[in-house]
C-alpha positions as CSV (number, residue, x, y, z in Angstrom):
1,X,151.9,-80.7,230.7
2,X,152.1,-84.4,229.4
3,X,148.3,-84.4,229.0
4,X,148.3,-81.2,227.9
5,X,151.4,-82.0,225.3
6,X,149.7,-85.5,224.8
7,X,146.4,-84.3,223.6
8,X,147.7,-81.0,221.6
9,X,149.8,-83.3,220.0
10,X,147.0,-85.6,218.7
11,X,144.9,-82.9,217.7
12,X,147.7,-81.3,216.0
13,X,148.9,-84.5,214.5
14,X,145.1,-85.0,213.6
15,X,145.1,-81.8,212.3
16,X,148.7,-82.0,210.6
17,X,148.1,-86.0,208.8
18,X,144.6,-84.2,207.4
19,X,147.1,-81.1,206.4
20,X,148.7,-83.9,204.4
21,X,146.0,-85.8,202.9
22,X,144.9,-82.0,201.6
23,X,148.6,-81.6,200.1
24,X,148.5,-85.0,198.3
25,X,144.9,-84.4,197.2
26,X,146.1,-81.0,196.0
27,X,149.2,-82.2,194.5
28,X,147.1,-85.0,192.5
29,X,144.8,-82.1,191.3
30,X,147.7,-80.0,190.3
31,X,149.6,-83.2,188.8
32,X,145.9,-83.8,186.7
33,X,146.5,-79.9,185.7
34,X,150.1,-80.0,184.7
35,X,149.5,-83.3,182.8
36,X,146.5,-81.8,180.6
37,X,148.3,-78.4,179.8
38,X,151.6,-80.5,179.0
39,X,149.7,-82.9,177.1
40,X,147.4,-80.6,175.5
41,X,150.5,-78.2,174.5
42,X,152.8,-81.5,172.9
43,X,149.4,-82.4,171.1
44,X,149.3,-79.1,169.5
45,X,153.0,-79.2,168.1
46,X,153.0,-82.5,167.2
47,X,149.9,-82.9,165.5
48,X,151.1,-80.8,162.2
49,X,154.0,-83.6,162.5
50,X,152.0,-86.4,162.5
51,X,149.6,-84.7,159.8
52,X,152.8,-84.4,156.9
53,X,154.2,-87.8,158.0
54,X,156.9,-86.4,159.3
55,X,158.3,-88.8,162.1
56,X,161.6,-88.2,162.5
57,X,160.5,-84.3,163.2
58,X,158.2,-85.8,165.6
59,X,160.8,-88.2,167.1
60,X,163.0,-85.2,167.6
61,X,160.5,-82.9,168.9
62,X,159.3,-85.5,171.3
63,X,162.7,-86.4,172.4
64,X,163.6,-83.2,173.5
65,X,160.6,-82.6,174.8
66,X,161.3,-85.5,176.8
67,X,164.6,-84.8,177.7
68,X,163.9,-81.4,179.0
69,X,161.6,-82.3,182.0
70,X,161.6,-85.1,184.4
71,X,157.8,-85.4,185.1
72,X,157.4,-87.3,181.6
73,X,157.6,-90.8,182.5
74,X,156.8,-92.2,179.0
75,X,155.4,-90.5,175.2
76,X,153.2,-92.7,173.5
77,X,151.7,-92.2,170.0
78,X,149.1,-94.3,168.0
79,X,147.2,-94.5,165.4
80,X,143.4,-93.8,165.1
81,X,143.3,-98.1,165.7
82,X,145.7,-97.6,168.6
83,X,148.7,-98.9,167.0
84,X,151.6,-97.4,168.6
85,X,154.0,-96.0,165.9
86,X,156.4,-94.1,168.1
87,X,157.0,-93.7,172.2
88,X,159.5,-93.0,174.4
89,X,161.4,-94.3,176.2
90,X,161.1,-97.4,173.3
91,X,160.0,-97.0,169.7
92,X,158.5,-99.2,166.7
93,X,161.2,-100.9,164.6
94,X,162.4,-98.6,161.8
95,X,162.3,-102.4,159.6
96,X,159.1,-104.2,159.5
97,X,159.1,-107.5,158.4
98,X,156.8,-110.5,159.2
99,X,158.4,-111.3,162.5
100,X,157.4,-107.7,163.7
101,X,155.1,-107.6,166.6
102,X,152.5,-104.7,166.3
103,X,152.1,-102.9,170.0
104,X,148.7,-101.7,170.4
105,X,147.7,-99.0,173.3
106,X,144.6,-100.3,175.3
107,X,142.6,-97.1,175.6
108,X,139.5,-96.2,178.5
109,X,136.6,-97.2,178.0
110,X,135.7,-93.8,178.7
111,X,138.0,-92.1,176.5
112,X,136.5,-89.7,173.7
113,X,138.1,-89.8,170.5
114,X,136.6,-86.1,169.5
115,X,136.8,-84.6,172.7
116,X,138.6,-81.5,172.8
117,X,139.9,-82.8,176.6
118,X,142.2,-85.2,177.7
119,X,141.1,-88.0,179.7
120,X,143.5,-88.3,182.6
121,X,143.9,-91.4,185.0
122,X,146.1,-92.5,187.9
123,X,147.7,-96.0,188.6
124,X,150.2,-97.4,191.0
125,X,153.6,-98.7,190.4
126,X,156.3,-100.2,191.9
127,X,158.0,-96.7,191.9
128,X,154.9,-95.1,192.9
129,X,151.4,-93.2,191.4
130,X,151.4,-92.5,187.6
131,X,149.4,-90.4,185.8
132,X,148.5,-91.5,182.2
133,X,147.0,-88.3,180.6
134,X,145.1,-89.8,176.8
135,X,144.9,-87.0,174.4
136,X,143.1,-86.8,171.2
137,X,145.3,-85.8,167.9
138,X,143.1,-83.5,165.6
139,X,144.9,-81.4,162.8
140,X,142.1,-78.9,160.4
141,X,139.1,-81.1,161.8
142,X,141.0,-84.8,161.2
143,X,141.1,-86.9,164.2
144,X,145.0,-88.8,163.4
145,X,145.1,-90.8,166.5
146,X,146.1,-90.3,170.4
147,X,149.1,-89.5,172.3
148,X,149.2,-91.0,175.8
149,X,151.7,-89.2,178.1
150,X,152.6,-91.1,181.8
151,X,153.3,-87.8,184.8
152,X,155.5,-88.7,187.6
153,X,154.5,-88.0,190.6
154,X,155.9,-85.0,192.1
155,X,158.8,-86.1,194.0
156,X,159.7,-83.4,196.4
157,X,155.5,-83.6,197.7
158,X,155.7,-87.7,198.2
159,X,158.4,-87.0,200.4
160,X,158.1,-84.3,202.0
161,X,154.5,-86.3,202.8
162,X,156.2,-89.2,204.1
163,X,159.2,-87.5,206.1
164,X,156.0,-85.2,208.0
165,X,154.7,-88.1,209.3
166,X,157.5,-89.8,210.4
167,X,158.7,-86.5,212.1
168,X,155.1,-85.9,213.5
169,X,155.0,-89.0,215.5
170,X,158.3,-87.8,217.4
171,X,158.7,-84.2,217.4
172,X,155.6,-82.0,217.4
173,X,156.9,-78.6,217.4
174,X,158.9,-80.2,213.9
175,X,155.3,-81.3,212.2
176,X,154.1,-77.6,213.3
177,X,157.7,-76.4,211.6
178,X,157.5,-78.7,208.2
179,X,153.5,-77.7,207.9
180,X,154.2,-74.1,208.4
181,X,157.0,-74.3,205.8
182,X,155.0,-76.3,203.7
183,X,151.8,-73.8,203.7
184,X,154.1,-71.3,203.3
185,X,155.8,-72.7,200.2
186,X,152.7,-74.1,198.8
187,X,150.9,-70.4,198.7
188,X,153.9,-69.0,197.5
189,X,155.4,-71.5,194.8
190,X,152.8,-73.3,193.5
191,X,149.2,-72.2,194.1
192,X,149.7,-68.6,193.0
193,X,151.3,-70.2,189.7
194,X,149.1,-72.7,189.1
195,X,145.8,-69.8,190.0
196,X,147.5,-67.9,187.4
197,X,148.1,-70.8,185.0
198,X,144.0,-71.8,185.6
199,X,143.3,-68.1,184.5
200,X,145.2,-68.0,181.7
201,X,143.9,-71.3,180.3
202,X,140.4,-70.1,180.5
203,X,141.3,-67.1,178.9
204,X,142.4,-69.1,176.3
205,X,139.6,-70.6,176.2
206,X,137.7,-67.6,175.9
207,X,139.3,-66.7,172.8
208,X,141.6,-64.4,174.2
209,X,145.1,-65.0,173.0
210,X,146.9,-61.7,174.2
211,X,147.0,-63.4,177.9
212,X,150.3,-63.5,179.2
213,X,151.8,-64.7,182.6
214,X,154.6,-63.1,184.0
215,X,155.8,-64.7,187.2
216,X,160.0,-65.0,188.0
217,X,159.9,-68.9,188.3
218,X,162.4,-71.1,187.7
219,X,162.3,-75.2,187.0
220,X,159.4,-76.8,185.6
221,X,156.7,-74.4,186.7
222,X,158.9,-71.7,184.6
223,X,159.1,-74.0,181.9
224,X,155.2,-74.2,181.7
225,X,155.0,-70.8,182.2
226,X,157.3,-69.8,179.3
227,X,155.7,-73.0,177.4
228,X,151.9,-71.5,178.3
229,X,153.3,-67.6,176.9
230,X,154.5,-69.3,173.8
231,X,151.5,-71.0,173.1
232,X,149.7,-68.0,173.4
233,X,151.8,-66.2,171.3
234,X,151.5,-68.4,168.2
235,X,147.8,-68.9,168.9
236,X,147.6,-65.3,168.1
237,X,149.5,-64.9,165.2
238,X,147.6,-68.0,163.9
239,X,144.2,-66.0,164.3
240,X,145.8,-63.0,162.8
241,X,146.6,-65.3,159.7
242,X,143.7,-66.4,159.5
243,X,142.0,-63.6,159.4
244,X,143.9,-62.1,157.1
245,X,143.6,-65.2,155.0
246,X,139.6,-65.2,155.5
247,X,139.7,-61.8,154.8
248,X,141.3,-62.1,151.6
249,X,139.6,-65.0,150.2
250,X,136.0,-63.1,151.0
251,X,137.4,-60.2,148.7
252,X,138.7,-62.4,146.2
253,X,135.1,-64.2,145.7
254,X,133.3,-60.7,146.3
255,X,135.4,-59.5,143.1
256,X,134.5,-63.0,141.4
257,X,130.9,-62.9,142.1
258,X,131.2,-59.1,141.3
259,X,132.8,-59.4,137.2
260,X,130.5,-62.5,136.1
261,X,128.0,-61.4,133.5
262,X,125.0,-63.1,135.6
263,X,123.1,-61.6,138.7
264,X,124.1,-63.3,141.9
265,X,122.5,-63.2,145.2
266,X,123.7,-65.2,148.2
267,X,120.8,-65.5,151.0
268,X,121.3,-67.2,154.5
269,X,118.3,-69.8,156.4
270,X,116.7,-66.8,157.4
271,X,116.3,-65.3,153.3
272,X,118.6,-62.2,154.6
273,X,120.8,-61.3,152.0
274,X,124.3,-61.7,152.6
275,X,125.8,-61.2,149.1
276,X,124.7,-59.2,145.7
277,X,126.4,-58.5,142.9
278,X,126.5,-55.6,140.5
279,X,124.3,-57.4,137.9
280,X,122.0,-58.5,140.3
281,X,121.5,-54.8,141.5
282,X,121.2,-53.8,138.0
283,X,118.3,-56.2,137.3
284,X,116.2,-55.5,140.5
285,X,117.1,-51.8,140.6
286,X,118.7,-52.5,144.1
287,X,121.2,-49.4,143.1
288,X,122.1,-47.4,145.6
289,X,119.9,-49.3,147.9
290,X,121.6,-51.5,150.9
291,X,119.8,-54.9,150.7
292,X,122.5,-56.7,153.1
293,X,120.9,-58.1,156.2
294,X,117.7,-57.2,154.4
295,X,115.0,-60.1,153.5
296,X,115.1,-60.9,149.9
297,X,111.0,-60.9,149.7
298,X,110.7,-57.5,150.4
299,X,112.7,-56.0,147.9
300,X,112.2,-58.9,144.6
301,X,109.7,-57.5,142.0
302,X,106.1,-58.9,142.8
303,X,106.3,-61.4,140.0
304,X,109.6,-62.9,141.1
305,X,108.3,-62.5,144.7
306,X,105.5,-64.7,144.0
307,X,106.7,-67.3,142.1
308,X,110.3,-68.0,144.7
309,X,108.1,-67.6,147.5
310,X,107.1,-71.0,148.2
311,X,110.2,-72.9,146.9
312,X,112.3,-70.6,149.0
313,X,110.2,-71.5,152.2
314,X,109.9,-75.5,150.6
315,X,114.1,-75.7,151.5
316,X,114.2,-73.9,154.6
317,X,111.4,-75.7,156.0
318,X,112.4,-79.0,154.5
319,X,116.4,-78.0,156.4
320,X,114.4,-77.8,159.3
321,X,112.9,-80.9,159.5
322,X,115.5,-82.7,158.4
323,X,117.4,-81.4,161.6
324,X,114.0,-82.5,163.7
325,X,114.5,-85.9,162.1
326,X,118.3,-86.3,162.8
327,X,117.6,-85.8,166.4
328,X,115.0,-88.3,166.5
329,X,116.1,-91.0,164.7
330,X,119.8,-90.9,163.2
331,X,119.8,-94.2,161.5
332,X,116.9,-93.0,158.9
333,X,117.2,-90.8,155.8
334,X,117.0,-87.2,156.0
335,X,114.2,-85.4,154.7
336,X,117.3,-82.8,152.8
337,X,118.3,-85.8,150.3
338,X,115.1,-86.0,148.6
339,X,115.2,-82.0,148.2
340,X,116.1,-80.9,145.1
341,X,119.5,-79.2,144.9
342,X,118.6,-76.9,142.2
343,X,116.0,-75.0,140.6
344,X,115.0,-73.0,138.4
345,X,112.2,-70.7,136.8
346,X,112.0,-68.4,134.2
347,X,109.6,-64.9,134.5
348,X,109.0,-61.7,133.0
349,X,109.2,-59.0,134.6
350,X,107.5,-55.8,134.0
351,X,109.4,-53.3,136.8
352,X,112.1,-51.7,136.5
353,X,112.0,-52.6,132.9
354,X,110.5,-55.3,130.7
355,X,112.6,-58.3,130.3
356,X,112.2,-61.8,130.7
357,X,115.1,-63.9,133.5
358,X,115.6,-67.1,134.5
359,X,116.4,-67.8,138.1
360,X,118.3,-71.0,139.3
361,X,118.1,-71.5,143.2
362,X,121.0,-73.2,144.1
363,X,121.5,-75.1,148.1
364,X,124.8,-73.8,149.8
365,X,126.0,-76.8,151.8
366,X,128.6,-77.3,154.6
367,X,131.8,-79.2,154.4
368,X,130.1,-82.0,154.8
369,X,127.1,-81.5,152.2
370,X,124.8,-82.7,155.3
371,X,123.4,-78.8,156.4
372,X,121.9,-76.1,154.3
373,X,124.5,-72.9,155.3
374,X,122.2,-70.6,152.5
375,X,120.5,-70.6,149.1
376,X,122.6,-68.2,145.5
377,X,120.1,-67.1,143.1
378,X,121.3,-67.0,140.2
379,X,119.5,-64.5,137.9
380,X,120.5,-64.7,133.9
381,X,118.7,-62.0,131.4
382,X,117.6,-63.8,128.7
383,X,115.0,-61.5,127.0
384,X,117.9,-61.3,123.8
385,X,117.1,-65.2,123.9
386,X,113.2,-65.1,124.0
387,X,113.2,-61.9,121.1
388,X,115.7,-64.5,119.1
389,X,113.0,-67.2,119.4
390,X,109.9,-65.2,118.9
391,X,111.3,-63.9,115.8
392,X,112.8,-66.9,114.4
393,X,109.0,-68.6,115.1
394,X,107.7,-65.0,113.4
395,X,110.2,-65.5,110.4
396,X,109.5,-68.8,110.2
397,X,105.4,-68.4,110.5
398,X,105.9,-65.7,107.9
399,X,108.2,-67.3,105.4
400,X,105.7,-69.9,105.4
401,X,102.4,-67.3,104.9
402,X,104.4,-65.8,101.7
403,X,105.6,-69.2,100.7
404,X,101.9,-70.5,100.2
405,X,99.5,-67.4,98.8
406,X,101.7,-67.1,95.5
407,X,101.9,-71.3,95.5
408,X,98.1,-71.6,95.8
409,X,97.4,-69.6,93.3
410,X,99.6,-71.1,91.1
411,X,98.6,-74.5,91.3
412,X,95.4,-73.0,91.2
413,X,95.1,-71.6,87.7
414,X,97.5,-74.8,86.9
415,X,94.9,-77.2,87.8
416,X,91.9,-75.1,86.3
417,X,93.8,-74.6,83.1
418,X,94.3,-78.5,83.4
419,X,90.9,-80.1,84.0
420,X,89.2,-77.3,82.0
421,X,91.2,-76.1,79.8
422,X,89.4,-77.3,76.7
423,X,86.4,-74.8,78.2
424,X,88.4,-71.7,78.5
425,X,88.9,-68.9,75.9
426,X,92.2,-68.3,74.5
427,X,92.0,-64.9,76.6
428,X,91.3,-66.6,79.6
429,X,93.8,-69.3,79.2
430,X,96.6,-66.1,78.7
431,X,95.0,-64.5,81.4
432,X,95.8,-67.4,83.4
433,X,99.1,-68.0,82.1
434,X,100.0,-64.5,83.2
435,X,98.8,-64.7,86.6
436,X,100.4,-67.8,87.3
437,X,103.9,-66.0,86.0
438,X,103.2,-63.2,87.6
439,X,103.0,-65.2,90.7
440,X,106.2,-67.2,89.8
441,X,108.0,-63.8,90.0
442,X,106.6,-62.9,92.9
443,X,107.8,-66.3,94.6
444,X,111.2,-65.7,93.0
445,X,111.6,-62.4,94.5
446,X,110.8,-63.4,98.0
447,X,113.1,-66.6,97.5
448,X,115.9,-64.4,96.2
449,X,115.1,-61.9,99.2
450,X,115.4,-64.3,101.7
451,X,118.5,-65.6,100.7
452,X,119.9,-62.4,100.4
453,X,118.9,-61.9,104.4
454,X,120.6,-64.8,105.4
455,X,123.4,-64.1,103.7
456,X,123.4,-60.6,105.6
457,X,122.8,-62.1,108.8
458,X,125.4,-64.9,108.2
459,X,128.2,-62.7,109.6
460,X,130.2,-62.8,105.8
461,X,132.9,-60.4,105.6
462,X,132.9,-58.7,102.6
463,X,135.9,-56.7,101.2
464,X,135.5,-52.9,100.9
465,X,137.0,-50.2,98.3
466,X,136.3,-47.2,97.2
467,X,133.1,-46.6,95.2
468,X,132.1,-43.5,93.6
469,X,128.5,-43.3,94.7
470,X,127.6,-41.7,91.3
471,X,127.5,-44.8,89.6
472,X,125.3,-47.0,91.7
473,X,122.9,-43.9,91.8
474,X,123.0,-43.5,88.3
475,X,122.3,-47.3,87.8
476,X,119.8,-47.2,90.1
477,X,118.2,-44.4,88.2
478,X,118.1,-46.3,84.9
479,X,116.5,-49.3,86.2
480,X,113.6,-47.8,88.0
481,X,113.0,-45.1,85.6
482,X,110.6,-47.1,83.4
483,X,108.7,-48.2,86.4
484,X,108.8,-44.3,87.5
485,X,107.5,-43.3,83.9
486,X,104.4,-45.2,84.3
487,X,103.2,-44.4,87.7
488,X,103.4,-40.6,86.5
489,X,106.5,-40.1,89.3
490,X,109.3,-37.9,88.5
491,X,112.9,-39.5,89.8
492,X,115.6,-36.8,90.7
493,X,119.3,-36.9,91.5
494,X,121.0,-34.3,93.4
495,X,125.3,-34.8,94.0
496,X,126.9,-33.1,95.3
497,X,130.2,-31.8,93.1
498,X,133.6,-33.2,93.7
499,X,131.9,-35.8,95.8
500,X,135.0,-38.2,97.4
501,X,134.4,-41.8,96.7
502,X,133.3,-43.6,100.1
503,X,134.4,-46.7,101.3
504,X,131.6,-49.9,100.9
505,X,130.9,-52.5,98.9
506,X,129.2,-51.6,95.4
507,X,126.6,-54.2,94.5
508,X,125.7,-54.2,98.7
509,X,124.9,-50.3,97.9
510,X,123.4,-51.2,94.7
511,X,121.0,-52.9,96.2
512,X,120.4,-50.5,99.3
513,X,119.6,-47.7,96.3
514,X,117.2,-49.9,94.5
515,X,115.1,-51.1,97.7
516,X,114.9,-48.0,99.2
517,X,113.8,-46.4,95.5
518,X,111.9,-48.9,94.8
519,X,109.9,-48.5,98.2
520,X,109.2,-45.0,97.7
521,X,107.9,-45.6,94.6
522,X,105.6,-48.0,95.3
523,X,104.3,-45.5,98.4
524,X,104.3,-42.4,95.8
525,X,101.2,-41.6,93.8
526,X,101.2,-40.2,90.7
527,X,102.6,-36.6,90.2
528,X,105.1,-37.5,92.6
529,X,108.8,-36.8,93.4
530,X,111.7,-39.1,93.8
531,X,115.0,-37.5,94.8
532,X,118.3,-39.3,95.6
533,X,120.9,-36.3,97.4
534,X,124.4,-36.8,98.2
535,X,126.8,-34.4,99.9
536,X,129.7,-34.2,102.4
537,X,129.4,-34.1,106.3
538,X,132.0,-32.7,108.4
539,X,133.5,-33.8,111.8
540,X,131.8,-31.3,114.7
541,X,135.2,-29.9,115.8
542,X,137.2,-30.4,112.2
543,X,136.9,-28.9,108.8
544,X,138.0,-32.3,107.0
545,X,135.6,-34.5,105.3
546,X,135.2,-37.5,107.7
547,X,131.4,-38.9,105.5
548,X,129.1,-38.6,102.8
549,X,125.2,-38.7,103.5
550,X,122.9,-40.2,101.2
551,X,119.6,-39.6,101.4
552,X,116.7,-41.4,99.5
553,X,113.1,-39.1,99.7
554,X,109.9,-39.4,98.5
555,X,106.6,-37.9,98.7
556,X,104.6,-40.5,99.2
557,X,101.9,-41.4,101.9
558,X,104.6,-41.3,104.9
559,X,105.3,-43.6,107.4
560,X,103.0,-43.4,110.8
561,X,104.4,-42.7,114.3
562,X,104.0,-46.1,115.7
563,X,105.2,-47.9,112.6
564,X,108.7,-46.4,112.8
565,X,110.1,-48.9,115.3
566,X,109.1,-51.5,113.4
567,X,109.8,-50.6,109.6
568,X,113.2,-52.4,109.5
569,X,112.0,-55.7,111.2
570,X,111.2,-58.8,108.8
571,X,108.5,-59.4,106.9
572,X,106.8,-55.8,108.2
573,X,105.0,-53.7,105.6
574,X,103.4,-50.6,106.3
575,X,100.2,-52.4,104.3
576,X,99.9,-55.2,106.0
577,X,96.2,-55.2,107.4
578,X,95.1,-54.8,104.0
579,X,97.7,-55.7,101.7
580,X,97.2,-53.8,98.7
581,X,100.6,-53.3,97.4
582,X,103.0,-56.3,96.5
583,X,106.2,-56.6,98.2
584,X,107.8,-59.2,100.5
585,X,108.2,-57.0,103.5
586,X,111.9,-57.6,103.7
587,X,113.7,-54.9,102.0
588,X,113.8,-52.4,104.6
589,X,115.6,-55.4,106.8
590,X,117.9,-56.2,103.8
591,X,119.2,-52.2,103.6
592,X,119.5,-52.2,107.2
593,X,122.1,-55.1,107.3
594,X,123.8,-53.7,104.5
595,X,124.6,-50.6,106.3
596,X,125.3,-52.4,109.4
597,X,128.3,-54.1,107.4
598,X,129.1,-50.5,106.5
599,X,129.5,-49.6,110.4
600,X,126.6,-47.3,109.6
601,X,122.8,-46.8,110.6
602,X,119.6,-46.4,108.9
603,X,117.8,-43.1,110.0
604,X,114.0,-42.2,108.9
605,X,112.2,-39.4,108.9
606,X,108.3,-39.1,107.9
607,X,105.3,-37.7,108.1
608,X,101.9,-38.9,107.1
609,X,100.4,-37.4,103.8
610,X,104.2,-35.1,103.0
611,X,106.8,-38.0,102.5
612,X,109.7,-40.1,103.5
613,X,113.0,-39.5,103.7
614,X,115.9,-42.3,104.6
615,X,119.1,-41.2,105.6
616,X,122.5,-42.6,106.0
617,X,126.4,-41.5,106.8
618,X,128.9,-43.6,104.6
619,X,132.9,-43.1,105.5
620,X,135.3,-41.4,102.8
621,X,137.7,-43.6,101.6
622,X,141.1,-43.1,102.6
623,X,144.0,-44.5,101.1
624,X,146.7,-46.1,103.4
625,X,150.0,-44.8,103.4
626,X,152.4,-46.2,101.3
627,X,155.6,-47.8,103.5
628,X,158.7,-45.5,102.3
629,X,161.1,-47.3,99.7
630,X,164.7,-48.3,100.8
631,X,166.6,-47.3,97.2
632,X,169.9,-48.6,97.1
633,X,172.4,-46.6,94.4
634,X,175.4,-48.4,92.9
């Protein structure tokens, strides 16, 4: 029995000191556990703290924090330097002055200052194993500094260690007693918790925030529990917000990018399209189509196509090999800083309709301006622009081309009535005389019709009352009739009766009346008809008198087809690939501007070998009603 007792007693104590070394080696693991989540979860509340500068928030959090467990031997924060601006159980001096002695914490070696881990490490004291647990302080990608947080060792587990040993040596059947307790306890007090703790931090991890433990546990495993259920509460409602948040700031810059007056297109590294606004769609005839996820090539017009293609493919590329070079050698420059940030092309474009864009290619960058995230095209319509320029360069070319014909053949009969004027007849020399005047009129008039154009175009306001078109007509009538008389062409006035005077600017319609008669006369041959009609319009779905047309006709050569577009422009004259009649070609454009400052159009109607007609709405004057009189009797 003795031998028997003796050697089951050294297995079993064998067996029962390498029962214990497990514990201890189980305990240390579970101490390394508690002292991540515990300093992972006071990282997380104070870090905000710390962020705002607020200490003495942070000295209370941490105090109660401290207070509340006894597995805290000490709370240590400090800077990003490692000086130590508040611990417990001591602080920094609320007065610095020159005699102040700056603790610093000395930190691992391998410590990480970006980890998203603690480092955790054990060292003996006089009262036994601590374990110092360093943990990084990050707050919205800002690394503030580390908190360093000292675990006691779990009490009851040293010894209950130490009181199985002593027990072990002396009574056997009380080692088997204490280690079947212990098991016993172990499975059912800590190991289930701290399974269910492990599962619950990795679904954490896993992005899943509704985890919840729910285990009736008391002391500090409850704590952490309750602490672990709390964290994953807020962690929920802070994805929820920012969600929300993200989700409102995307449809706050979708309603941005969709009310500017420019086409924008936001593309990702892999040219799919990831944003288009309404402009944008309207310029590429994307409407109704869905582009998203789509690559941009495939759907641009050809032209556009072509001409991003390879700049498009130069950023991505050059993105890419910057990121080759980074991993190759940090220290040099990246390829991305000597890639343009912007640029930009201009192109017309025949499909879906002609008109000429420019297109600025700008680089989306990350919060750091270091990565390309995507490339906006920015797509502005300029063809009003280019029309603007090509006819100021036309106006100006043609200003210049009218300008010089009547000036060369002045100065030509000038200088040929100077060097030889003693050789000329008297008939010649009037001849000359007249020519040269005739082409000083003919200067004057263009002058005069040019400034009268500019002064159009100027955007003068000019001050409107009521005219009573019968006298402008009338006028009209009596200054062209001589020139009617001689060209054998009959001018004819047809008013109507009781004709309400319109509302316009007399000596503006003056001058409408005589371009447009004087233009039909000079298209008109002989045994022709001029006729100037006026009569009242009515509204569609009204009886009252809301105009008064005006209508200038001829029967002259009419106007062709394809010339009708272009009659009002500057400078354009029906004649002008053989330029047989005189004129300035800018008296169509001068009656067009006057009846645009009547809030009126122009209309023509022609045919080739029957006539003319021009044809415009002018609104009855109506006089504002008078404000009612306050009469006061004595």
């Amino acid at each position: 029995m003795a031998a028997a007792t003796l050697v089951v007693s050294l297995v079993m104590s064998g067996l029962t000191f390498w029962a214990v070394n497990t514990i201890q080696l189980d305990a240390k693991m579970n101490d390394n556990r508690f002292g991540s989540d515990l300093g992972l979860l006071l990282a997380n509340n104070t870090a905000p703290l710390i962020a705002e500068d607020d200490f003495s928030g942070l000295a209370r959090f941490s105090g109660r924090f401290f207070r509340s467990t006894s597995s805290v031997r000490y709370i240590i924060y400090a800077d990003r330097s490692g000086e130590i601006f508040f611990g417990i159980p001591y602080s920094q001096a609320e007065v610095q002055n020159s005699l102040t002695i700056k603790r610093h914490i000395e930190l691992p070696s391998d410590y990480v200052p970006h980890s998203d881990l603690p480092f955790i490490r054990q060292h003996q004291t006089p009262n036994g194993e601590i374990t110092d647990v360093f943990v990084p302080l990050h707050h919205n990608g800002n690394y503030l500094g580390v908190l360093a947080v000292g675990i006691n060792p779990n009490a009851t587990i040293v010894a209950s260690s130490n009181l199985t040993r002593d027990v072990t040596i002396s009574v056997f059947i009380t080692i088997w007693a204490m280690v079947i307790l212990g098991n016993v306890f172990n499975a059912l007090m800590i190991t289930k918790p701290i399974k269910e703790l492990l599962v619950g931090v990795k679904n954490i991890a896993a992005k899943n925030f509704k985890q919840r433990i729910n285990l009736p546990l008391r002391g500090e495993l409850g704590e952490l529990i309750a602490s672990f259920n709390l964290m994953a509460e807020k962690l929920e409602k802070y994805e929820e917000q920012n969600i929300e948040e993200l989700t409102s700031e995307k449809a706050r810059l979708e309603t941005l990018v969709s009310t500017i007056a420019d086409g924008a297109v936001l593309i990702d590294t892999d040219m799919q399209i990831i944003l288009v606004n309404p402009t944008a769609r309207h310029i590429f005839d994307w409407e109704g189509k869905d582009v998203k996820g789509q690559n941009i090539l495939h759907h641009l017009p050809s032209e556009l196509t072509v001409k991003l293609t390879k700049p498009l493919y130069d950023v991505i590329d050059g993105e890419a090999s910057k990121g080759q070079v980074d991993k190759e050698q940090d220290e040099k420059p990246s390829l991305q800083k000597d890639l343009p940030t912007k640029d930009e092309f201009s192109i017309n474009l025949t499909k879906p309709v002609r008109r000429s864009v420019r297109v600025l290619l700008s680089k989306v960058l990350d919060r750091e301006r270091e990565n390309i995230r995507g490339i906006a095209l920015t797509v502005q319509d300029i063809t009003r622009e280019v029309e603007l320029n090509e006819a100021k360069s036309q106006f100006i070319s043609n200003v210049s081309h009218e300008l010089r014909t009547p000036l060369f053949n002045i100065k030509s009969f000038i200088e040929t009535l100077s060097e030889y004027g003693d050789d000329l007849t008297e008939v010649q020399k009037k001849e000359f005389l007249e020519t040269a005047n005739h082409e000083t009129d003919r200067l004057t008039r263009l002058v005069n019709d040019v400034l009268d154009l500019s002064r159009l175009e100027a955007s003068r306001s000019y001050n409107m009352s009521a005219v009573d078109l019968i006298q402008p007509v009338e006028q009209t009538l009596r200054t062209c009739q001589l020139n009617a008389k001689d060209q054998g062409i009959t001018l004819h006035k047809d008013i109507e009766e009781e004709l309400p005077p319109v509302l316009g600017h007399y000596d503006l319609l003056l001058q409408v009346f005589t371009n447009l008669v004087g233009n039909a006369l000079k298209f008109t041959n002989s045994g022709g008809k001029v006729t100037i009609k006026a009569y009242k319009v009515t509204a569609e779905e009204s009886t009252a008198i809301s105009h008064v047309r005006i209508e200038v006709k001829d029967t002259g050569i009419g106007i062709p087809p394809e010339d009708k577009e272009a009659i009002f422009e500057r400078f354009f004259r029906v004649e002008n690939r053989v330029h047989t009649l005189e004129g300035t070609g800018l008296g169509l454009s001068i009656v067009k501007n006057i009846i645009d400052k009547h809030h009126s159009q122009v209309f023509i109607e022609s045919e080739v070998g029957k006539g003319t007609t021009f044809w415009f709405d002018l609104s009855v004057y109506r006089e504002a009603p008078e404000e009612p009189k306050l009469i006061v009797s004595d």
